[in-house]
C-alpha positions as CSV (number, residue, x, y, z in Angstrom):
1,X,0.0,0.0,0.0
2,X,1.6,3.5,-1.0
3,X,0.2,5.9,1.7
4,X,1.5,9.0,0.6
5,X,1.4,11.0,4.4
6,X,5.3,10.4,5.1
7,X,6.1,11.9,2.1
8,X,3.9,14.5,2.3
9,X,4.9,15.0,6.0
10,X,8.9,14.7,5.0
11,X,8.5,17.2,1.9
12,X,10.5,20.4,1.8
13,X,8.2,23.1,0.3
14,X,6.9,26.4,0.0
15,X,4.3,27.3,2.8
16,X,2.8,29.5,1.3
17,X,-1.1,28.6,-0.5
18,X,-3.0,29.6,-3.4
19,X,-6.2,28.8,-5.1
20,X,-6.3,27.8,-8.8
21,X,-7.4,31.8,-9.7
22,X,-3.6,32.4,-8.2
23,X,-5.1,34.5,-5.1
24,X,-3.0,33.9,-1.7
25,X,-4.4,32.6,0.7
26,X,-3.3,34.1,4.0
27,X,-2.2,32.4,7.1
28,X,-4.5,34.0,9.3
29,X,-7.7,36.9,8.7
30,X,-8.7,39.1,10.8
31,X,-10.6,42.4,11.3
32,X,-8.2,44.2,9.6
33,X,-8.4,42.6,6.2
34,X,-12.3,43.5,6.0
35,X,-12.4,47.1,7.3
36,X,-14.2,48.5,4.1
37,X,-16.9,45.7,3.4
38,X,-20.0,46.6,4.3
39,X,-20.6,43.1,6.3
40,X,-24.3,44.2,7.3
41,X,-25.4,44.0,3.9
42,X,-28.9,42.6,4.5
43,X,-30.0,39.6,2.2
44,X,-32.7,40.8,0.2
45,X,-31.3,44.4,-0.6
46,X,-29.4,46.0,-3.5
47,X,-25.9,44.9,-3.9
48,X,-27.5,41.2,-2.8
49,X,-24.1,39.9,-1.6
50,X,-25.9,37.7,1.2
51,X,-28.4,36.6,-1.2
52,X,-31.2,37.6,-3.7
53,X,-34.4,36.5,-1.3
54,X,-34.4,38.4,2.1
55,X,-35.5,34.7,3.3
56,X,-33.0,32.3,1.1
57,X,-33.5,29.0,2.2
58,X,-35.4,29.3,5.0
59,X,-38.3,30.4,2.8
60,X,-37.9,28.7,-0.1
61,X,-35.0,25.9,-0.8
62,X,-33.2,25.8,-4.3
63,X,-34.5,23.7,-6.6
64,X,-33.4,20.0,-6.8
65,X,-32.4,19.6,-10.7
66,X,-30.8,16.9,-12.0
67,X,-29.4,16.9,-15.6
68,X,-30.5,14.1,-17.3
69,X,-31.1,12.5,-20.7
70,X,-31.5,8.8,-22.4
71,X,-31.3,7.2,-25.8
72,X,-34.5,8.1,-27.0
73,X,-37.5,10.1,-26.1
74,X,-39.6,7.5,-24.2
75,X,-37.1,6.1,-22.2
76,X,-36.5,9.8,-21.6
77,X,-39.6,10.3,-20.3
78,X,-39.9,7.3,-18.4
79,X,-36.6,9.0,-16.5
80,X,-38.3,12.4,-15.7
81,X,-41.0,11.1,-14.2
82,X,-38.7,8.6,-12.3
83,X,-37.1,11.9,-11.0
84,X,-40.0,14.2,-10.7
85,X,-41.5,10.8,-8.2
86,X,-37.8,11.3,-6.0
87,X,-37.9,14.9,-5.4
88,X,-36.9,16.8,-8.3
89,X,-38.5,19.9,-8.5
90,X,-37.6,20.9,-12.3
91,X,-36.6,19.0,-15.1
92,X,-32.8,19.2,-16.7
93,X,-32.5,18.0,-20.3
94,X,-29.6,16.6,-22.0
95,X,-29.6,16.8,-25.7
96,X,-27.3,14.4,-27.4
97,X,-24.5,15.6,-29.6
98,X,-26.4,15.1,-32.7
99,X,-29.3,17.6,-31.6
100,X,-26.7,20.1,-30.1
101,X,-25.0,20.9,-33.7
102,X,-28.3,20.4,-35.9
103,X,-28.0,16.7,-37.6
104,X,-30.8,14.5,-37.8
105,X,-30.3,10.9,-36.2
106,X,-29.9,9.8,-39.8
107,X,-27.1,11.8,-40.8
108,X,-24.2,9.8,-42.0
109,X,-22.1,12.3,-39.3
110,X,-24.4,11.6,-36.1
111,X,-25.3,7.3,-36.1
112,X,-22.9,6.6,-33.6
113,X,-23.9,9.4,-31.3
114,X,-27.4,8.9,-31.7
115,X,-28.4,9.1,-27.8
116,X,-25.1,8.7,-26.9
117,X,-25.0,11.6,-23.7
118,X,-28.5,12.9,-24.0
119,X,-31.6,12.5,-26.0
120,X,-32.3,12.9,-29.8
121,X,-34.8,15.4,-30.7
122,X,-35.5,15.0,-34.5
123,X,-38.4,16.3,-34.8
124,X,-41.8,17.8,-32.8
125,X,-42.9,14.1,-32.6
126,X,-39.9,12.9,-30.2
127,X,-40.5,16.5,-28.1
128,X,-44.4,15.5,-27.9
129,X,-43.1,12.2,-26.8
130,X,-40.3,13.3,-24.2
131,X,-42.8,15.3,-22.3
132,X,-45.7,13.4,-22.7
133,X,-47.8,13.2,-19.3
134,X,-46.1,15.5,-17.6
135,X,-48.0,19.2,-16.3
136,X,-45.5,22.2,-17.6
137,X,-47.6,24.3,-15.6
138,X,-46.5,22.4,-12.8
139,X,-43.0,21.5,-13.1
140,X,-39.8,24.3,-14.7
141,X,-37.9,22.7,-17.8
142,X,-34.2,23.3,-17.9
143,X,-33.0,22.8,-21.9
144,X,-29.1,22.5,-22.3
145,X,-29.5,23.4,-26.5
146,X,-27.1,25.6,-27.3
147,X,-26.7,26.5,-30.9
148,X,-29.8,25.1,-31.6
149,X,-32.1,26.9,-29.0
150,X,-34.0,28.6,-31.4
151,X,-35.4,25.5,-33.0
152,X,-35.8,23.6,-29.9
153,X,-37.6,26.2,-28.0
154,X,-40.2,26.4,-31.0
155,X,-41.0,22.8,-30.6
156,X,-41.4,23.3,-26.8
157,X,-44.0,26.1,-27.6
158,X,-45.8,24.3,-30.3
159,X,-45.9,20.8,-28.0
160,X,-47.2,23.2,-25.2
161,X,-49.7,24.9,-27.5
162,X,-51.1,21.4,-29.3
163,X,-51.4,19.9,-25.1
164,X,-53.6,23.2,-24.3
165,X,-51.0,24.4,-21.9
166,X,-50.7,28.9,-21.6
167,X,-47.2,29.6,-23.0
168,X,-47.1,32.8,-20.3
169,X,-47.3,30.4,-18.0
170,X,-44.2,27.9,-19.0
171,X,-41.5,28.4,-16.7
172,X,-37.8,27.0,-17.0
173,X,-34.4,28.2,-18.4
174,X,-32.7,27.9,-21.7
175,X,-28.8,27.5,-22.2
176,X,-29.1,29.8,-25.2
177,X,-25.3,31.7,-24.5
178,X,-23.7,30.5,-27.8
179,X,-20.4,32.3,-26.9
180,X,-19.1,29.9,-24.5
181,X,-19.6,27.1,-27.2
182,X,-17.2,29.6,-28.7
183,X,-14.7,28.8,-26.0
184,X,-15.1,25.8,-24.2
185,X,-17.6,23.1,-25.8
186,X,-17.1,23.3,-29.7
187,X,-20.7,22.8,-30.1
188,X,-21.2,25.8,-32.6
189,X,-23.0,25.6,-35.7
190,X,-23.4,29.4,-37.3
191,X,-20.6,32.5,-37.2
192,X,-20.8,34.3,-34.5
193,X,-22.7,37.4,-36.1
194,X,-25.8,35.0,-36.9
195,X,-25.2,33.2,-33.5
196,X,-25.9,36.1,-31.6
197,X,-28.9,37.4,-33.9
198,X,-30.7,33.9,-33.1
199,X,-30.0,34.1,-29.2
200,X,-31.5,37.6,-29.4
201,X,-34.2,36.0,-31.2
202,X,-35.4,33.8,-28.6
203,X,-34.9,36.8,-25.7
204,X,-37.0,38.6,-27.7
205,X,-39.4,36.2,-28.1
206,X,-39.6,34.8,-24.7
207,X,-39.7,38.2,-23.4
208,X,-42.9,39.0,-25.5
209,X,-44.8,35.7,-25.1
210,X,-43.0,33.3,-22.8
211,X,-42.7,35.5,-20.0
212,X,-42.0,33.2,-16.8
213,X,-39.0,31.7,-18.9
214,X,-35.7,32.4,-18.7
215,X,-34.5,32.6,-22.5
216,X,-30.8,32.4,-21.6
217,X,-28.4,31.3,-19.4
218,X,-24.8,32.7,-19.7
219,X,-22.6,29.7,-18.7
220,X,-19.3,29.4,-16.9
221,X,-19.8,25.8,-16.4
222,X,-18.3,24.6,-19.5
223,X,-15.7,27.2,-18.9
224,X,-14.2,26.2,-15.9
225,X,-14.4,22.6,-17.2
226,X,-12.3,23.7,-20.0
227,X,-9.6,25.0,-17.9
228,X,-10.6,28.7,-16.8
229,X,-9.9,29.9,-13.3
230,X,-12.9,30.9,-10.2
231,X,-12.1,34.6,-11.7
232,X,-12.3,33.9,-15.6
233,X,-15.2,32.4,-15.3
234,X,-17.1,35.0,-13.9
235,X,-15.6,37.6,-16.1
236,X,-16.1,35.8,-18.8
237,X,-19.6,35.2,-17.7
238,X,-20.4,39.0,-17.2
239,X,-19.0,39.7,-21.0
240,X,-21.1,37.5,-22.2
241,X,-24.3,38.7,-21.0
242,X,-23.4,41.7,-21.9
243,X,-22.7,41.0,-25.5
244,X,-26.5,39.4,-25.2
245,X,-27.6,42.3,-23.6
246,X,-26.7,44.6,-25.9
247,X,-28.0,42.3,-28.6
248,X,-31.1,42.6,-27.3
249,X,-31.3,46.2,-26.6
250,X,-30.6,46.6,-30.4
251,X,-34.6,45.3,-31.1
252,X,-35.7,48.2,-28.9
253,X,-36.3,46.4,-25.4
254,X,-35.5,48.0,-22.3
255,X,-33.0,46.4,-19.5
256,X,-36.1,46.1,-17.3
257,X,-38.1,44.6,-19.5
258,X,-36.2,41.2,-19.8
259,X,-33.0,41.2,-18.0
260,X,-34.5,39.6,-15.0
261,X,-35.0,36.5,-17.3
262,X,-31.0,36.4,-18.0
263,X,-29.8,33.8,-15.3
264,X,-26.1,32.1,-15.1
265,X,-25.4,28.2,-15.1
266,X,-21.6,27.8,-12.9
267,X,-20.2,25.3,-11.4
268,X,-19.0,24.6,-7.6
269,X,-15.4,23.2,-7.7
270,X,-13.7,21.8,-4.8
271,X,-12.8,24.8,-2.7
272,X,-15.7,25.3,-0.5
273,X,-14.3,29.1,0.9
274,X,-13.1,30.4,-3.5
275,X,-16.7,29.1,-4.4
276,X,-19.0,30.3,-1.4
277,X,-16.7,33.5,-2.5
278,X,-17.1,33.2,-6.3
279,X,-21.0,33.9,-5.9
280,X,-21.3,36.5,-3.9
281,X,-18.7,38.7,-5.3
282,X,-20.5,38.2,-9.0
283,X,-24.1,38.6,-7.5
284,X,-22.7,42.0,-6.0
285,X,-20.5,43.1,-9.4
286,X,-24.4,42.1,-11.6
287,X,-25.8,44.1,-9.5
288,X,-24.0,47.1,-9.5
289,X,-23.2,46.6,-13.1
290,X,-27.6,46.4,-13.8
291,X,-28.0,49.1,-12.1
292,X,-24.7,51.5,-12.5
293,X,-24.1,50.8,-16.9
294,X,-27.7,49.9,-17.6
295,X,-30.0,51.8,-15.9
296,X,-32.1,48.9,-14.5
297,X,-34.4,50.3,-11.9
298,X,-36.3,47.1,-10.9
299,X,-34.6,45.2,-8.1
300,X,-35.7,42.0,-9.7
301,X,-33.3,42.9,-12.7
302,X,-30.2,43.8,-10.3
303,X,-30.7,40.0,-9.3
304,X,-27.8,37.2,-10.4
305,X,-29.4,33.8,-10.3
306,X,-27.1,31.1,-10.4
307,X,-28.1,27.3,-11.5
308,X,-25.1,25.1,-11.1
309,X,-23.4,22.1,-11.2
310,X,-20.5,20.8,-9.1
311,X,-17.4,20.3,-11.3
312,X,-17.5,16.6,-13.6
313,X,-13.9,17.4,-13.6
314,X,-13.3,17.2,-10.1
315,X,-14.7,13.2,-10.3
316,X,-11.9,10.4,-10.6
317,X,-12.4,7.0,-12.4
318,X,-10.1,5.8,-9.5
319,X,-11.7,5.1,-6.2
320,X,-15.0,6.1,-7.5
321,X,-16.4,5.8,-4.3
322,X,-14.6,8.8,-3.2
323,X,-16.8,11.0,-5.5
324,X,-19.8,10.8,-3.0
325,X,-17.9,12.7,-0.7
326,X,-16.3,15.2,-3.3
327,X,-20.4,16.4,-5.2
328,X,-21.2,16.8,-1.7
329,X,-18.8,19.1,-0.4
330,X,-18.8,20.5,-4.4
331,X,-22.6,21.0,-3.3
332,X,-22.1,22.5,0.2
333,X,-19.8,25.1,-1.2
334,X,-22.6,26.2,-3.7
335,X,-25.3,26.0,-1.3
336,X,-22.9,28.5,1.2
337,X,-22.8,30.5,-2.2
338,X,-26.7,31.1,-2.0
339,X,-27.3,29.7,-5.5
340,X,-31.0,29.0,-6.8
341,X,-30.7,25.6,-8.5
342,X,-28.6,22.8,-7.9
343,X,-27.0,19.6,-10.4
344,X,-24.8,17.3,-8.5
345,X,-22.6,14.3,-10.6
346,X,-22.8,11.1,-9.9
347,X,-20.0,9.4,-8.7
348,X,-19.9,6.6,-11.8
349,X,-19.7,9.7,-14.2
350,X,-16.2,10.0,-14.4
351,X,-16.6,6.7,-16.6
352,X,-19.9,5.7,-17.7
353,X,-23.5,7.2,-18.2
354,X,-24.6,7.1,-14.9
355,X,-26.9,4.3,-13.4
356,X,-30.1,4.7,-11.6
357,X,-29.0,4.0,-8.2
358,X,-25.9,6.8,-8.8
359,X,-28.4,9.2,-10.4
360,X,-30.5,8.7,-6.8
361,X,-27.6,8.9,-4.8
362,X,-26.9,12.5,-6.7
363,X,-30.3,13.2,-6.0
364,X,-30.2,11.9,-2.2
365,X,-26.8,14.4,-1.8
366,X,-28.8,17.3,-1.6
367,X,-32.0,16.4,0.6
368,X,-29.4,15.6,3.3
369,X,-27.7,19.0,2.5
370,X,-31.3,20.4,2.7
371,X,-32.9,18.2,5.7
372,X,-30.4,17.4,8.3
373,X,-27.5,19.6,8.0
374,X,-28.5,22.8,9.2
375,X,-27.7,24.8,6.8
376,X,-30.6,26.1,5.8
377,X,-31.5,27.7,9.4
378,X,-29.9,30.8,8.9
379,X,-29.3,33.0,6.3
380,X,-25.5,33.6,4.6
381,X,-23.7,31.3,7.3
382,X,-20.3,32.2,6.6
383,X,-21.5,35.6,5.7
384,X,-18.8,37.7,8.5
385,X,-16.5,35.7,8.1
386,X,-13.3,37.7,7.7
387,X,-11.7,34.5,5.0
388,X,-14.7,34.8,3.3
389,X,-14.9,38.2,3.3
390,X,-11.9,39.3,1.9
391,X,-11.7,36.6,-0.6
392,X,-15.3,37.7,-1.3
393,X,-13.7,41.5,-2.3
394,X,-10.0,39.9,-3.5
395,X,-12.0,37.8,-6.3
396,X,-14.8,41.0,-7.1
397,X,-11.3,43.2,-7.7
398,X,-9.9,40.4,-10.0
399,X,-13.1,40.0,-11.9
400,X,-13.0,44.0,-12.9
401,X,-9.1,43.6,-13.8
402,X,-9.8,40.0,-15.9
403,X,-12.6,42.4,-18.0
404,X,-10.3,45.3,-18.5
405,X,-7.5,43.1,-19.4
406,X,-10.2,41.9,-22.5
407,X,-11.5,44.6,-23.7
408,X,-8.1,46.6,-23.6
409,X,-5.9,43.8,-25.3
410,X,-8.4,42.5,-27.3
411,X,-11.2,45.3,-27.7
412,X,-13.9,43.0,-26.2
413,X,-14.8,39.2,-25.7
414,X,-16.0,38.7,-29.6
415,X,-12.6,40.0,-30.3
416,X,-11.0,38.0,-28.6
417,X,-12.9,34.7,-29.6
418,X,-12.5,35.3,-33.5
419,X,-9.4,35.6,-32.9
420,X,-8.7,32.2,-30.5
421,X,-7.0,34.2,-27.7
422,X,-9.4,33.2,-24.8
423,X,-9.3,29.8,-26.0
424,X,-5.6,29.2,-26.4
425,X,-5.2,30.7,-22.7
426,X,-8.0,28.1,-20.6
427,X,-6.2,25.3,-22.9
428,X,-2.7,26.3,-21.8
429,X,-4.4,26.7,-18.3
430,X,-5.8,23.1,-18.2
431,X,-2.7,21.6,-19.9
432,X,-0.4,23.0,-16.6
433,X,-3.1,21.8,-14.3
434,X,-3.2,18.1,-15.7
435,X,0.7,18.5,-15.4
436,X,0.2,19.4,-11.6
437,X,-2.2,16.6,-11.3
438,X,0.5,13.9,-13.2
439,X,3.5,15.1,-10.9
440,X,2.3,14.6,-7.8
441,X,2.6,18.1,-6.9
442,X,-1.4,19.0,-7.3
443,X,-2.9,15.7,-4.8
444,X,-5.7,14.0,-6.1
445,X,-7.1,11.1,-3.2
446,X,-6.8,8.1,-4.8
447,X,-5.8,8.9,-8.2
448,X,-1.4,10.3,-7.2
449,X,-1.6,10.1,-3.7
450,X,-3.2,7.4,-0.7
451,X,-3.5,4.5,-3.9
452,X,-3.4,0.9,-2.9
453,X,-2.0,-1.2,-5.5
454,X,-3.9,-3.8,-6.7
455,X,-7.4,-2.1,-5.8
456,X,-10.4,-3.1,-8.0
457,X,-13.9,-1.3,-7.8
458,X,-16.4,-3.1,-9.9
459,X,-19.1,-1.3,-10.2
460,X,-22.3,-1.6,-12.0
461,X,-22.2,-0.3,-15.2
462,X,-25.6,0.9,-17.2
463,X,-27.1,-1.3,-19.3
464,X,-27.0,0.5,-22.4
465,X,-29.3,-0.5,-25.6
466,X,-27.1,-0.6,-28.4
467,X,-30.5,-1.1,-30.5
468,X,-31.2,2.4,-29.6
469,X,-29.9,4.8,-32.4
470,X,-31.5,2.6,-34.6
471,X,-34.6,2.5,-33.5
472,X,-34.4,6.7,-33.3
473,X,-33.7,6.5,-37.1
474,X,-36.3,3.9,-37.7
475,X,-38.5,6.3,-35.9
476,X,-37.7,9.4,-38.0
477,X,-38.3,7.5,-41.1
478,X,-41.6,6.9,-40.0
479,X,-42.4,10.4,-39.3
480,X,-41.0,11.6,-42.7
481,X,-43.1,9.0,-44.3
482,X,-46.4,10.0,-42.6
483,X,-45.8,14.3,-42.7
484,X,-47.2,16.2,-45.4
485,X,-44.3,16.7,-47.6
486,X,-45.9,19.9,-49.5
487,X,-46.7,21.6,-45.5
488,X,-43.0,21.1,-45.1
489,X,-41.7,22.4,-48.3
490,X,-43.7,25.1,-47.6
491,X,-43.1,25.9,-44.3
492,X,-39.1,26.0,-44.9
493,X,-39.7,28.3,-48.2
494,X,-41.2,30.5,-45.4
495,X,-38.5,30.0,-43.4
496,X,-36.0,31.7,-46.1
497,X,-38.2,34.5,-46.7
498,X,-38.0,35.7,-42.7
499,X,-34.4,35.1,-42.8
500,X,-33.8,37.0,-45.8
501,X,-36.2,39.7,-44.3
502,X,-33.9,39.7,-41.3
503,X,-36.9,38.9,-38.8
504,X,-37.6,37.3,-35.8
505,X,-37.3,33.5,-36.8
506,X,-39.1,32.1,-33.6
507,X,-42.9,32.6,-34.7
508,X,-41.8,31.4,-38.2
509,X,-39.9,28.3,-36.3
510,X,-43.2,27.3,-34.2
511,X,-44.7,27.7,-37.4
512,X,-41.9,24.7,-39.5
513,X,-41.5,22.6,-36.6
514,X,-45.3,21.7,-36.4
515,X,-45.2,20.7,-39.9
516,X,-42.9,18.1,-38.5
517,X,-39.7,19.1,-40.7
518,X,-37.0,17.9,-38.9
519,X,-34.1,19.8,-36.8
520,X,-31.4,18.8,-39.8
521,X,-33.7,20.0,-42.7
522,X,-34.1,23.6,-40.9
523,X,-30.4,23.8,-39.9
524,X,-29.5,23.1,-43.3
525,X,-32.0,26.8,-44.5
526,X,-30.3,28.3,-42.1
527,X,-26.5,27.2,-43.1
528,X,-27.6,28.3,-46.5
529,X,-27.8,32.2,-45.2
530,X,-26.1,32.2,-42.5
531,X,-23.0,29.6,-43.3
532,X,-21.0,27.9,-40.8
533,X,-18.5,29.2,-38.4
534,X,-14.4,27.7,-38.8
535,X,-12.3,27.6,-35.7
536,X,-9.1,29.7,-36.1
């Protein structure tokens, strides 16, 4: 058995501690090191540093969401109201890769990802299908769609509109912040000019006739998994929604009119104290940004609510077991972060789709957190708290610097995306940190430090149907074969006109989609116009 504590005890190093966003940590805090924060800040109350709700959790818990996605639409389904039976409170879906960059399941490119990490969505049949039997006046829907929002929005409307249920009265979130695919993911399909008119497009839309729906979420998840830094990720996060904001303001909407829809999706890595921090410096910078450069005036704009996940990263294949204990201190650190919504990994997902049992365990993680912890009895725990504190105002200052940095070396965050620059730096970022991690020097339990040769965890893996993809394309066929080929013809010929007339495509989308043309058939009008975008 190697176990690692002599040699860590015996080692000759530098005393001195940082955190991945290179911020020292001191050996001691006190007083001093927080004269000028305002450390009565009330929860409730403009700059909302101790939380949006003057009650947080003691009035109303975050919601229990759990990212999910299977095969096909009706095993899908089957899972959601498996979940929505344990406790979830709002619905999370995966899209498989396919979906998420606009091929059909019968695409000579997508076959052998056809419900590989999510669920296919060809058409408005599989969407009628996925959320078949279940109220969406009862329960929020959380779509992770990316450059295809736009389409997969419509078919959520016209599903909603065919079951009778009031589109005001839909509530959920859409990951419709195409810049990070930019970055992090790779999941783009347009140039960013068109990218940005569609997102617009459906905050527009949404805002108009959806309006309990949050049409976008800027993301920092994927950024962080990529390789940014606690700092860059909120930076990066406040460009963003800026770029979209100003997107938007370009069809004539005021700030108060939609941006309390704009919400964030981040993740909770595994320093409790940087995370807890990480939020309530960027719910203080939104606020003061809403208020100070936009003009908001309704405190409900000024609000940053934050839906996250803890870090997939952070999860070993080795000594899986030990991820139980890693989402739920991931999770704690959120949950002392005051965040709204909550995703925790299972602990088989560092090498598999994750099981039932794990996906239950994920789910189990956060009604302890939320029953028997005590966490939840007061508001802002580690609020006063001169560590938390200081790193609270250390990473706000950062944040402002990271932003400055952008727009002065770069002339903005579009700038510096066409260009690569962002993306060459969280790459050269996550390369040094897997170098850490190989050397010993950064410990990871059970994966370079307290191993025990020989050790075997066989676990149960998820039976996966390897029938499934082609069943998804036997069950597009069918619906090409039964559709009206002339309604769809026509609907797409429609389609190029209000592109071509520069117009909001969502009422034109709800329009195609119930026609039944697929995702790949309207993706492929829109290429035509809009082209496709080329990494540099």
């Amino acid at each position: 058995m190697v176990n690692g504590w002599e040699n860590m005890k015996n080692e000759k190093k530098d005393d001195r501690r940082f955190l991945d966003s290179g911020i020292e940590v001191k050996d001691l805090y006190v007083s001093e090191d927080i004269k000028a924060v305002d450390i009565d800040n009330i929860p409730g109350q403009y700059p909302y540093t101790r939380g949006i709700y003057s009650g947080m959790y003691r009035k109303r818990p975050w919601t229990i969401r759990q990212y999910a996605g299977v095969e096909c639409s009706d095993k899908a389904n089957e899972l959601f109201k498996s979940l929505i039976k344990q406790g979830n409170t709002g619905l999370s879906l995966a899209l498989d890769l396919p979906t998420q960059i606009g091929l059909d399941s019968d695409d000579e490119w997508a076959f052998p990802e056809v419900g590989g990490v999510g669920v296919p969505i060809d058409s408005l049949r599989d969407m009628e299908i996925l959320y078949d039997g279940i109220d969406l006046h009862k329960i929020s829907v959380s779509i992770t769609a990316n450059a295809t929002t736009s389409v997969i929005m419509a078919m959520l409307c016209a599903h909603a509109e065919k079951e009778g249920f009031d589109l005001k009265r839909l509530t959920g979130t859409l990951q419709n912040d195409i810049l990070k695919e930019y970055i992090s993911r790779g999941t783009w399909i347009f140039p960013l000019d068109p990218s940005m008119k569609l997102a617009a497009d459906v905050i527009e839309f949404c805002t108009r006739n959806v309006p309990n729906f949050n049409p976008i979420n800027i993301c920092g998840y994927h950024l962080r998994e990529a390789g940014a830094n606690a700092v860059q990720e909120i930076a990066y996060n406040i460009l963003s929604a800026k770029a979209h904001i100003d997107e938007t303001i370009k069809r004539g909407l005021n700030i108060d009119e939609f941006g309390h829809r704009i919400s964030f999706a981040s993740v909770a890595g595994m320093n409790i104290f940087e995370e807890a921090s990480k939020f309530r410096a960027a719910r203080r910078m939104w606020a003061k940004i809403m208020k100070e450069e936009y003009g908001a005036t309704k405190p409900q704009v000024m609000k940053a609510k934050f839906g996250v996940g803890v870090a997939a990263s952070a999860l070993t294949a080795e000594q899986p077991f030990n991820n139980l204990g890693r989402a739920a201190l991931m999770a704690l650190g959120a949950v002392l972060g005051g965040i709204q919504s909550l995703h925790v990994s299972t602990y088989d997902e560092a090498y598999a789709i994750p099981t039932e049992e794990a996906i239950t365990l994920a789910i189990r993680t956060q009604q302890v957190l939320l029953n028997e912890t005590g966490i939840t009895d007061t508001i802002d725990p580690l609020g006063g708290s001169f560590y938390v504190e200081a790193l609270t105002s250390e990473i706000e200052n950062r944040v402002y610097e990271e932003i400055e940095r952008i727009e002065t070396k770069y002339g903005g965050l579009l700038q510096a995306i066409s260009g690569g620059h962002i993306q060459n730096e969280i790459y050269g970022q996550r390369y040094e940190k897997e170098k850490e991690i190989r050397s010993g020097k950064k410990r990871i339990v059970g994966k370079n430090c307290f191993v025990q040769e020989g050790e075997e965890y066989l676990l149960e893996l998820k039976k996966w149907n390897d029938d499934a993809p082609r069943m998804q394309v036997a069950a597009l066929k069918k619906v090409r074969e039964t559709r009206s080929q002339k309604a769809v013809e026509e609907g797409l010929s429609q389609l190029r006109v209000s592109i071509e007339k520069g117009e909001n495509l969502m009422p034109t989308l709800i329009e195609v989609v119930k026609t039944y043309a697929t995702l790949g058939e309207i993706i492929g009008v829109m290429k035509e116009y809009y082209g496709e975008f080329e990494q540099v």
